[in-house]
C-alpha positions in Angstrom: -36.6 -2.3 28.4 -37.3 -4.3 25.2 -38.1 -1.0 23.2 -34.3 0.3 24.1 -33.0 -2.4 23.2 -34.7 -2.5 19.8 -33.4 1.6 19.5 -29.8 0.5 20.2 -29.9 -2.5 17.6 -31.2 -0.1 15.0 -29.6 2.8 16.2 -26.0 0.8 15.5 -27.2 -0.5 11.6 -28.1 3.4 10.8 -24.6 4.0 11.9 -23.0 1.0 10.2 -24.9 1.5 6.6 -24.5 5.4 6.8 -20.5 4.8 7.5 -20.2 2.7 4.3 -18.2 3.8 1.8 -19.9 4.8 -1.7 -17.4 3.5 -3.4 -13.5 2.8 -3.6 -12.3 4.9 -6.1 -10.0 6.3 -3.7 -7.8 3.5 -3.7 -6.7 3.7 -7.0 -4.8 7.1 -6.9 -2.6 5.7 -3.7 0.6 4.3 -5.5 2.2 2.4 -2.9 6.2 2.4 -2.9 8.6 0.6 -0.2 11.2 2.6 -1.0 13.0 2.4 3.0 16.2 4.1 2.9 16.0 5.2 -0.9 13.2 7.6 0.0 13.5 10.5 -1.7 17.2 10.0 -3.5 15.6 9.6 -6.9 17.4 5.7 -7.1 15.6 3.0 -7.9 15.6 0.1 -5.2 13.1 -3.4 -5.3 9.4 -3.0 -4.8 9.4 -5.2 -1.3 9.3 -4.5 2.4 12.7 -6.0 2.3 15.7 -2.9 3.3 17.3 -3.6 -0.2 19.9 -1.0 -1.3 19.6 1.9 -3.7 20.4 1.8 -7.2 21.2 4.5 -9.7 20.0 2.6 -13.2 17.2 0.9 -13.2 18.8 -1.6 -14.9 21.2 -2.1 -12.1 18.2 -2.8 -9.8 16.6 -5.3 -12.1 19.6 -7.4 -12.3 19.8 -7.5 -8.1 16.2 -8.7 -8.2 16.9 -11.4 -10.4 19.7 -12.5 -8.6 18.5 -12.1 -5.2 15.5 -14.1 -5.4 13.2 -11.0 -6.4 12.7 -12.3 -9.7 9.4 -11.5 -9.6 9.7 -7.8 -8.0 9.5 -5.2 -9.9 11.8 -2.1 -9.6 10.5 1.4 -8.0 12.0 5.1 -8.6 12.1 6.6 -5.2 11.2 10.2 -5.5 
């Protein structure tokens, strides 16, 4: 019963250290966007989770940060 036991226990760290991941390379080419209901309009809206509106200029967006309390947001081009 002991031996099984021993074979599950090792069995599970083969699995664990053979499931690693080499690396996270990866993770640099995802570019996350919150762009909500600006998906796909080509406006720019605020970088947040927050549903903020859509903006044509960049510039426009920028100035609704500062004055919304997304000062330190950046601005996003929703493709």
């Amino acid at each position: 019963m002991k031996r099984h036991k021993y074979i599950m226990i090792v069995f599970f760290i083969m699995t664990l250290f053979s499931n690693s991941c080499s690396g996270d390379a990866f993770v640099d080419d995802i570019d996350l966007k919150f762009c909500g209901k600006c998906a796909n309009t080509g406006k720019w809206t605020v970088d947040s989770l927050d549903f903020n509106p859509c903006f044509i200029t960049k510039a426009e967006c920028l100035n609704y940060a500062t004055t919304h309390g997304y000062s330190d947001k950046g601005c996003v081009l929703c493709n």
